[in-house]
C-alpha positions as CSV (number, residue, x, y, z in Angstrom):
1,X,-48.1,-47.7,-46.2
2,X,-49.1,-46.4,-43.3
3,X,-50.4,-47.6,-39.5
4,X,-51.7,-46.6,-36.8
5,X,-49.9,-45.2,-34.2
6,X,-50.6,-45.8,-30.0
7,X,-46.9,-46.2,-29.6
8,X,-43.9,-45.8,-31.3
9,X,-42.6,-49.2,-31.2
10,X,-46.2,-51.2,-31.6
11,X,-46.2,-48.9,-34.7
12,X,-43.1,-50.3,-36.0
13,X,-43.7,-54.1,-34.9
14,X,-46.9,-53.4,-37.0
15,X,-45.1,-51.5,-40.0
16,X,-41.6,-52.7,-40.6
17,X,-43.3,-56.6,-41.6
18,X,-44.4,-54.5,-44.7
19,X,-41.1,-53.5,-45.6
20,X,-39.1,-56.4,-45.3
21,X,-37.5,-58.3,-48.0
22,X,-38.8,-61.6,-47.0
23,X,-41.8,-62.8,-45.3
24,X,-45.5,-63.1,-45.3
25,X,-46.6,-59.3,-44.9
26,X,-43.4,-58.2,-46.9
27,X,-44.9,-55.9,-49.9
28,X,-41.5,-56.8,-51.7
29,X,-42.0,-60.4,-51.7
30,X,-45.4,-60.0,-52.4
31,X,-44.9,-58.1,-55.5
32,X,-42.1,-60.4,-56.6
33,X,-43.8,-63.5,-56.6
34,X,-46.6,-62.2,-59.5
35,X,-44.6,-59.4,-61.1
36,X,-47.5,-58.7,-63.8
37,X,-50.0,-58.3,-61.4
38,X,-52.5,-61.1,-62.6
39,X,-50.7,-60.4,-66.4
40,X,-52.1,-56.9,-65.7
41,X,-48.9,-55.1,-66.9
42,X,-45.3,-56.6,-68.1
43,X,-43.8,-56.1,-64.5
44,X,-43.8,-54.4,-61.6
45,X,-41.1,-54.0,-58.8
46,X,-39.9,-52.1,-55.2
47,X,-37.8,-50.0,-55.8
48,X,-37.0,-48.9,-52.4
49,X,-38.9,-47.1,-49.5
50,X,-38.6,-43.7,-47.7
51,X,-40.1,-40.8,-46.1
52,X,-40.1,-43.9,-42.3
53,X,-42.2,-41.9,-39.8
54,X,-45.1,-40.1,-37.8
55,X,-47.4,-38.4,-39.8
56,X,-50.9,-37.1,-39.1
57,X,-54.1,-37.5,-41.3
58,X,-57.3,-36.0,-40.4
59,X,-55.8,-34.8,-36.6
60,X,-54.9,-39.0,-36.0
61,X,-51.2,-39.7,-35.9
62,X,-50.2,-42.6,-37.9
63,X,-46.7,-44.6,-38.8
64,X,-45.8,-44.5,-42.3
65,X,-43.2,-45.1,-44.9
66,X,-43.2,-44.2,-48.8
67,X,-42.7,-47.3,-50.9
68,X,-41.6,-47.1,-54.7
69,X,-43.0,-49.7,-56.9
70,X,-41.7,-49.0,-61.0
71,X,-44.2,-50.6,-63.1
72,X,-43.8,-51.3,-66.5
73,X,-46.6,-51.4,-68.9
């Protein structure tokens, strides 16, 4: 997941939603309420994230953060 970056903390008031537990941008509440992904595999879930920080793609600096997602087919 990555955003873009003008300044560190609007990058993080952008980014850290994502990686919450709860709420309505929050990738692990996302993937917990349809676990099979539409009945697309037997389930799927975070297992964590890592890797929080700058990062630049193409000379543009962008906010990121690695998220692992273990899917089970």
């Amino acid at each position: 997941m990555i955003v873009p970056l003008s300044s560190l903390q609007t990058g993080q008031r952008v980014l850290d939603p994502y990686l919450e537990d709860t709420g309505s941008s929050s990738i692990y509440a996302t993937i917990r309420a349809d676990q099979t992904l539409g009945a697309v595999v037997r389930g799927t879930q975070v297992a964590g994230w890592r890797d929080y920080g700058s990062l630049v793609i193409n000379g543009v600096e962008y906010l990121g953060a690695r998220v692992d997602v273990e899917v089970m087919h």
